[in-house]
Every structure is written in structure tokens, then in C-alpha cells.
N, C-alpha and C positions, 0 to 999 in steps of 0.2 A: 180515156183519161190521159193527160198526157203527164210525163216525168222528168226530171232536171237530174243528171248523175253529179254529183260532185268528185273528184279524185276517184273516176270512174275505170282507171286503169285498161282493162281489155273489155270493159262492159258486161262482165258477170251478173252484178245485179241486175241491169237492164237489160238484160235477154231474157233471165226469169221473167222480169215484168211483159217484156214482147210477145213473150210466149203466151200468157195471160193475157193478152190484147190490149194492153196498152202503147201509150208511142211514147219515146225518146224523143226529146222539141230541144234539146240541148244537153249538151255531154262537157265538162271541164277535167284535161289531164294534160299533165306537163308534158309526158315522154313523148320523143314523137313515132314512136313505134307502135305506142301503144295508140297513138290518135290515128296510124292508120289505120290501124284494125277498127277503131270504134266506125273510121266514115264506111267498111266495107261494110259492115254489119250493120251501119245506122244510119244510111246514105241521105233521109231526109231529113237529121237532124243537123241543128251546128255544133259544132267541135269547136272548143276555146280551149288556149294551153293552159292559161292559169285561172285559177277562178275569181282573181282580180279583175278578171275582160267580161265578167259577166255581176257589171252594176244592179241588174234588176232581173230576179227570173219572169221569161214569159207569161203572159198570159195566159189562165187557164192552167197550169203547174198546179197538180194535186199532188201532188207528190214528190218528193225528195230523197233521192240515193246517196249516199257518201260512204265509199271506199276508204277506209283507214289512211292518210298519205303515210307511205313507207320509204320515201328515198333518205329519211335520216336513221330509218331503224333497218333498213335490207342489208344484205352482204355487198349489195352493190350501190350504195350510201357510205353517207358516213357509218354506220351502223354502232348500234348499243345504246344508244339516246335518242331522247328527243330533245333535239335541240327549237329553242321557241321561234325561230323564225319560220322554219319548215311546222309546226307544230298546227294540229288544226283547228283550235282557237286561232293563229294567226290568220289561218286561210279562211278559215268562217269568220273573220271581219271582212275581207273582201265583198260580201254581198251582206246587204244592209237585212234581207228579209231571211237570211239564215242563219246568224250568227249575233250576237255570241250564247245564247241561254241553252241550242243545242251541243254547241262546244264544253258549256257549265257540266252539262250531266256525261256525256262522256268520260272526262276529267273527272268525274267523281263517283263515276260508277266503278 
């Protein structure tokens, strides 16, 4: 089965998944520290920095990851808010077929 990471940071979830046997077909994260780690680790997927560069998930995407984004709430952000443009309801409008109703329950869970 293949997975789509969103604000996939160092690819934590999607190694659990790897290790499960499934495959990473594309990974979105801004840092680029963090993307070099994802292509060592994820060498046959694509790596996009924001998840605005990713209009449509792949075909075949059963699945979907998303890493909390944290550069508005880390030590190394602005930290202590979320501010709505970093926020991810903003970054789950970027792809039409994940957001916003997954952004809704987050937010209100």
C-alpha cells in the first residue's frame, strides 16, 4: 500500500509504516534538514517542501500521515501559538483531497 506523509518532519510515522511493508510515494516538509533525512531513508519517494507543491496525492494513496506542523509552536518557531497561517487547517487547504474536514476534527478534538 502506498502512503503520502504530510509535515512528515524526519519521517517517524512513515518508517513505522515501512517497516509494516508499506511504501512512502511522497513525503511534504519544509525543513530542509529534515528533507534530507526523509530522501535517505525514502530514496524512492518524492520529497516536496510545502505541501502546497503537492495539488493531487498520487495514485493508489491509501493512506495518509500528517505530523503536527510545529515551526509556530517549537522553541525554534515563533513558539507558544499557533498562528493561522502556519496552522494546519491552512496547510490542509493546500491539497484539495485532504483538507479541510481532516483539519475540522483535529481543531476540535
Amino acid at each position: 500500500m502506498a502512503v503520502a506523509g504530510l509535515f512528515a518532519g524526519i519521517g517517524g510515522l512513515e518508517l513505522a509504516f515501512a517497516e509494516a511493508g508499506y511504501d512512502a510515494v511522497v513525503l511534504s516538509e519544509i525543513d530542509s534538514s529534515a528533507q534530507s533525512v526523509l530522501r535517505h531513508r525514502f530514496p524512492r519517494a518524492t520529497v516536496v517542501g510545502d505541501i502546497a507543491g503537492i495539488p493531487d496525492l498520487p495514485v493508489g494513496v491509501e493512506i495518509v500521515t500528517a505530523g503536527f506542523p510545529c515551526q509556530n509552536l517549537s522553541m525554534a518557531g515563533h513558539g507558544a501559538v499557533l498562528l493561522p497561517s502556519l496552522s494546519a487547517c491552512e496547510k490542509c487547504r493546500g491539497s484539495r483531497q485532504v483538507g479541510p474536514r481532516p483539519c475540522r476534527k483535529v481543531l476540535n478534538d
